[in-house]
C-alpha positions as CSV (number, residue, x, y, z in Angstrom):
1,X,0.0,0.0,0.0
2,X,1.1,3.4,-0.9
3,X,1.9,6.2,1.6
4,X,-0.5,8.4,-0.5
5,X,-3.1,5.8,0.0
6,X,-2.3,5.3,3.7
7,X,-2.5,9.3,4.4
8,X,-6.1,9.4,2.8
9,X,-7.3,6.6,4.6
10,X,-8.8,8.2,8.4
11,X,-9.0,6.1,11.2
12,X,-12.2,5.8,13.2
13,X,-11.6,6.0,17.5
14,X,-13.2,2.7,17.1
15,X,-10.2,1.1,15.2
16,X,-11.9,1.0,11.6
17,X,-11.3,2.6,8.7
18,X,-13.1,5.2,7.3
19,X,-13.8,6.2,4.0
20,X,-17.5,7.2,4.8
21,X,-18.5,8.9,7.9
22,X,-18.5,6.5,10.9
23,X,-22.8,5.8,11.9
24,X,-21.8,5.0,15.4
25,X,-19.3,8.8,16.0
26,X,-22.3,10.7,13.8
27,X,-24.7,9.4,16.6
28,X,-22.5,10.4,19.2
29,X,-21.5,13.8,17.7
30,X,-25.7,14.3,17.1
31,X,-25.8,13.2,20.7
32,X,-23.5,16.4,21.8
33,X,-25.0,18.4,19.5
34,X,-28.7,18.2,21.0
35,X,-27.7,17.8,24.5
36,X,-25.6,21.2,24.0
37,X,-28.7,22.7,22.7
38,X,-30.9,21.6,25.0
39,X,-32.9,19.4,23.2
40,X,-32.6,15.4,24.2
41,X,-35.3,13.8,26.5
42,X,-34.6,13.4,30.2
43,X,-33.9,10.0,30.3
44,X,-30.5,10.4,28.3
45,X,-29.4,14.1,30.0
46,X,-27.0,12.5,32.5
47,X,-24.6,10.7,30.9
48,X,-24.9,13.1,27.6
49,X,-24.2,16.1,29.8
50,X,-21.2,14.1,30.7
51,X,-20.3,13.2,27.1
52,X,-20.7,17.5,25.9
53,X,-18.6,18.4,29.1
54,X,-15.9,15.6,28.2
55,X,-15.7,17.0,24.8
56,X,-15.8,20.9,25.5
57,X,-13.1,20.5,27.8
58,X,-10.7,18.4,25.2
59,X,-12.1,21.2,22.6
60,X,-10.9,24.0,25.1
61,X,-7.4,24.4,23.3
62,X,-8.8,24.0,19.7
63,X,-10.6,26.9,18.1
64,X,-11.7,25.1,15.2
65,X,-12.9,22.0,17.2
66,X,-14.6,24.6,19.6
67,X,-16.5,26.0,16.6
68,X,-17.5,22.2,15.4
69,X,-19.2,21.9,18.5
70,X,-20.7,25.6,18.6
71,X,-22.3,25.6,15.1
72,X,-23.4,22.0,16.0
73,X,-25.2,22.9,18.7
74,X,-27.0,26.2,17.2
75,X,-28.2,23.9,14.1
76,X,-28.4,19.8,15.6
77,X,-30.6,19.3,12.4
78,X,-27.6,20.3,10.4
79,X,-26.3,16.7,9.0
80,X,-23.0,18.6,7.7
81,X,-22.7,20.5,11.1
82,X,-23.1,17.0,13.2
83,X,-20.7,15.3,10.9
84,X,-17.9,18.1,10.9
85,X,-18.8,17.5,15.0
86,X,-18.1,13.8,14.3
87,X,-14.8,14.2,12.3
88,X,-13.2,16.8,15.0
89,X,-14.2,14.0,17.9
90,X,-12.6,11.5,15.8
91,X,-9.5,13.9,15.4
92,X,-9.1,14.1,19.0
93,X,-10.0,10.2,19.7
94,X,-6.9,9.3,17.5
95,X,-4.7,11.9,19.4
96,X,-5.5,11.4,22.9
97,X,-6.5,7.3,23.8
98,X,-8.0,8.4,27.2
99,X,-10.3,10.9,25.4
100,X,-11.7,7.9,23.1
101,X,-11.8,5.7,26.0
102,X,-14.1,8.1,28.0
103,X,-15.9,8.8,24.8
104,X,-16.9,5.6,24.8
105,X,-17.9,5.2,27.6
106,X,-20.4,7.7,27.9
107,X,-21.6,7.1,24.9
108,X,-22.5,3.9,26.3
109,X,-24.0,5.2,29.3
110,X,-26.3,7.7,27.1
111,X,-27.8,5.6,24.8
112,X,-29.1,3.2,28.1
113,X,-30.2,6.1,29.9
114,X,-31.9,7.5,26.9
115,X,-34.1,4.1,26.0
116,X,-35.2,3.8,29.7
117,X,-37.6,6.8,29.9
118,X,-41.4,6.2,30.1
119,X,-41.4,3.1,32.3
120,X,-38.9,1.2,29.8
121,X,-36.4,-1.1,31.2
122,X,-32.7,-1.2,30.1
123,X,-31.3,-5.0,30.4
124,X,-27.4,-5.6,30.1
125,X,-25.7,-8.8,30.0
126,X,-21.7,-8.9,29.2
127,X,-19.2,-11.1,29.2
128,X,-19.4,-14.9,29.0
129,X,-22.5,-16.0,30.5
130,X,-22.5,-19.9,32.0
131,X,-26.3,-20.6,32.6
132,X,-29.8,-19.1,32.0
133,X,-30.5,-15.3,31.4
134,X,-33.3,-13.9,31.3
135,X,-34.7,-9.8,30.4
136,X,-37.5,-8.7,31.2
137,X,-39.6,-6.0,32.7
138,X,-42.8,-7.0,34.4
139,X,-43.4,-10.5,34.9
140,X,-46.4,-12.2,36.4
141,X,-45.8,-15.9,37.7
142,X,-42.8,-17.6,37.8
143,X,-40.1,-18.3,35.4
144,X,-38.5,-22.4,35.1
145,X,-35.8,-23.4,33.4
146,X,-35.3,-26.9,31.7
147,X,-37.7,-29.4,32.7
């Protein structure tokens, strides 16, 4: 592979390549972007108040990243606005490990918080699970397993 081709080729703060916009960083830069405007439901404002602090403050030495995030937040709608937002996180993802890690992790947190609002339940399972799991929200009776 050429160095040429190897300079044009971005690299997502999730480890993949990018030739088209990442879904997963516009989601999280359209995340900021509302949540800096005011405008996400209750359920997700905790963790994505988190998320826009953790990026202002890794902005607060970059002019142009601050003004990603500004003209984000004044238009959210904006796709080209969010994925300018997206392509300045990504930027400081690459350079700064701990930033991406945190990133991540909020994101996370966010998109639970945001799908439990209105009585809804949020059910996690990781890591290798040995044994019966079950998700649910309301059940009525008992639950067996095998026979």
């Amino acid at each position: 592979m050429s160095t040429e081709t190897i300079n044009r080729e971005q690299r997502s703060m999730f480890g993949r390549s990018l030739t088209m916009m990442d879904s997963v960083l516009v989601a999280i830069a359209s995340a900021v972007a509302r949540q800096a405007a005011g405008l996400l439901a209750s359920g997700a404002r905790s963790a994505a108040a988190a998320l826009v602090k953790t990026v202002r403050e890794r902005f607060a030495d970059d002019p142009a990243a601050t003004a990603a995030l500004t003209a984000a937040a004044e238009d959210p709608q904006d796709e080209q606005l969010v994925e300018r937002l997206a392509e300045a996180i990504d930027r400081a993802a690459n350079e700064d490990p701990a930033f991406a890690h945190r990133v991540r992790t909020l994101w996370e947190s966010a998109r639970t918080e945001g799908t439990a609002t209105d009585g809804g339940v949020v059910n996690q399972v990781s890591g290798h699970v040995h044994g019966n799991v079950v998700q649910a929200r309301d059940i009525q009776g008992g639950i067996t397993f095998g026979g």
